[in-house]
N, C-alpha and C positions, 0 to 999 in steps of 0.2 A: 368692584375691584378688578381691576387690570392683570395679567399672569400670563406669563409665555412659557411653552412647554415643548421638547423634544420631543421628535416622534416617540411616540410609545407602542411597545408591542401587544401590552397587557393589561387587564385591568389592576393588576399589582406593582406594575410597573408604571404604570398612569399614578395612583397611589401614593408611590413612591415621590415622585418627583412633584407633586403637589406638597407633601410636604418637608422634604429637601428645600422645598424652592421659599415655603416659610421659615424653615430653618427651626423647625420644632422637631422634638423628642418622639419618638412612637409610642405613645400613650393616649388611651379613651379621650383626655380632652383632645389633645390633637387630630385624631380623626375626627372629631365632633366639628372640629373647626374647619376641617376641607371638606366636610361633606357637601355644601353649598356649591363649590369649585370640581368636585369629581361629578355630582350628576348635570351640573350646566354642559361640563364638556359630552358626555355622554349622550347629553340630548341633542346636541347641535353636531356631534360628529358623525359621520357616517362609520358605522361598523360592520362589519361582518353579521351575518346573521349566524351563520354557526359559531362565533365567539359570543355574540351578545347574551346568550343565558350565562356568561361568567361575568362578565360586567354587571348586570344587573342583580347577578348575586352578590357581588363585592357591596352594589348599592342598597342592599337592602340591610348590612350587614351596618354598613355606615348610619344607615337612617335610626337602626336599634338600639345602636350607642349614641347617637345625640340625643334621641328622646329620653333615655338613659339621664343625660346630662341635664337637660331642659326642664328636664321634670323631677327632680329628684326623689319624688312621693311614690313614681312611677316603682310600681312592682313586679319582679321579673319573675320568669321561673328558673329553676335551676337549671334547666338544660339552656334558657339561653345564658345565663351568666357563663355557665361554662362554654358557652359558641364564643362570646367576647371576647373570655381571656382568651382560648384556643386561634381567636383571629390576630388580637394582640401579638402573639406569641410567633405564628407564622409569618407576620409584617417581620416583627422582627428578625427572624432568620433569614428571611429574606433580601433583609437590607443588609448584613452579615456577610451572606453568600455574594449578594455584587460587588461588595468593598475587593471583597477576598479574591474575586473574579478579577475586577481589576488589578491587583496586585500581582496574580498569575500568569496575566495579560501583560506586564509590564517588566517580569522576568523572562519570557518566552521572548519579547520582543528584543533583550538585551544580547543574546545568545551566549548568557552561561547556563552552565549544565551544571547539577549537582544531586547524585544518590547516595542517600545517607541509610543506614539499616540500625540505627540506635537500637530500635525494638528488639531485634535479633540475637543483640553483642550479649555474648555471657551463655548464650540459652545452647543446653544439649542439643542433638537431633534424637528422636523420638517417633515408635512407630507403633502405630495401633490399628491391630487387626481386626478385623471383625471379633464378634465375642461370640460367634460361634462356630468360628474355625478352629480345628483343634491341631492338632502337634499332627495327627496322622492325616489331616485333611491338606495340610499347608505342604508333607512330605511328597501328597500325589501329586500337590498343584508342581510342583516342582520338576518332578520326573514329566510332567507332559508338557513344559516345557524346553525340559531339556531335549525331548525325543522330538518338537516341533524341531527346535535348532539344528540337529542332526540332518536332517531331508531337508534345510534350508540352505540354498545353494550361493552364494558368495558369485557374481558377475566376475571372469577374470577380465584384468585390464591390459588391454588391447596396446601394444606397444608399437607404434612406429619408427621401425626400421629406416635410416637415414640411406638407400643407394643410390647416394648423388651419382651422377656422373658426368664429366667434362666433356664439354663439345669435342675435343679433339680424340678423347677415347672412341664419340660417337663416329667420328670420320674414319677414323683405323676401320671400328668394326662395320662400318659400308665399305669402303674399299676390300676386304674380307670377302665379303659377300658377294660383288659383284666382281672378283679377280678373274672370274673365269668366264667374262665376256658375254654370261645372260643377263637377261635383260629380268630388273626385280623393281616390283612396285612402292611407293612410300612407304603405304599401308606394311607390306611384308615387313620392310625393311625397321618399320618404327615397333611392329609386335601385333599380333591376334588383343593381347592384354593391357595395351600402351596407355598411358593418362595423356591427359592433355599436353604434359608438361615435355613428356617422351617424343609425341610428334611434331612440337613445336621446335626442341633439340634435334630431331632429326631432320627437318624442313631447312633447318640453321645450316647443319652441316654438307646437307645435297645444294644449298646455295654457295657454300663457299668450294663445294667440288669442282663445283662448274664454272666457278668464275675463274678457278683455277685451269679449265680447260681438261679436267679430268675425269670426267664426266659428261653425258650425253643425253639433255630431256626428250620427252615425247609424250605427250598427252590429247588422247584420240578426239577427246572431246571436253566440257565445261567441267562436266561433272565426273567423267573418267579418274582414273587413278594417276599419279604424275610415273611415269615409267624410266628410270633411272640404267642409264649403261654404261662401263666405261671401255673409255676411247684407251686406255693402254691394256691388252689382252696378256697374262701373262702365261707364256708356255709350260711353265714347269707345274 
């Protein structure tokens, strides 16, 4: 007999699909009937050696119920009658569980969403304490939490203060600075505590001083400080 089969991960899964693929019920004759078909494949496939003690216990399990069947004189003991149906029983959940796999698979893949709490609806909330915690043991648990919370300190939240300020404010307060004809460095002029944002606004407005002719660079070297003067000195 001729049979083509998906890869299979397992020997329950191997199982499966041999008899899927005849289209029978999970019942002893049925196994009885693929057992011909699950040890051929098993013999000719290549498996894993750390899987194959489970395929060949699948197969041994097969081989019990056909004899089972073949022989019907045949006498069993009760532990394995009971391995039988217990195997019957797990095919079956098994094939259960992949339907249902699938099906799960096929609403996940739709993307709708749905959480339902039927079980819940109607029911009180309900609390059970130890059964030997008493009224004066649950009163201590209490106070030492309360006194943990006391000496547990709350992070305050750090608020950022918004002081923008306009280039043209920044030009006022350079011209300020330099009124009285010394000579003052970016660095001073932008602040000991400046951000970046500070010297880049102050960079802004020592460029438009001097474009304006208002102002006088000098910078000794690459790396020196830009040395800022201005060209109108005022007396007063």
């Amino acid at each position: 007999m001729d049979f083509k089969l998906k890869q299979f991960e397992g020997p329950l899964e191997l199982l499966m699909q041999l008899i899927e693929q005849e289209k029978l019920s999970i019942t002893e004759i049925a196994l009885a009937e693929v057992t011909d078909q699950y040890l051929s494949i098993i013999s000719n496939q290549e498996i894993d050696t750390a899987r194959l003690a489970d395929f060949l216990l699948i197969a041994s399990r097969l081989l019990l119920i056909k004899s089972k069947t073949l022989l019907p004189f045949l006498e069993l003991s009760s532990e394995e009658e009971q391995e039988i149906r217990q195997f019957t029983f797990s095919l079956q959940e098994y094939q259960r569980y992949k339907r249902q796999s699938e099906v799960i698979k096929g609403l996940c893949g739709s993307g709708r969403r749905c959480v339902r709490r039927i079980l819940w609806q109607g029911r009180g909330q309900y609390f059970f304490p130890p059964s030997e915690l008493s009224t004066t043991g649950l009163r201590d648990l209490c106070r030492q939490l309360f006194s943990s919370l006391e000496t547990f300190v709350i992070p305050r939240e750090e608020r950022i203060v918004d002081k923008s300020v306009t280039i043209e404010e920044k030009i006022g307060h350079i011209i300020d600075r330099i009124r009285d004809g010394a000579e003052r460095g970016l660095r001073t002029l932008a602040g000991d505590r400046a951000q970046k944002i500070d010297i880049i606004l102050c960079f802004l407005a020592v460029l438009f001083l001097f474009k304006q002719k208002l102002v006088a660079l000098d910078q000794a070297s690459y790396e020196s400080d830009v040395m800022i003067k201005s060209m109108h000195v005022s007396n007063g």
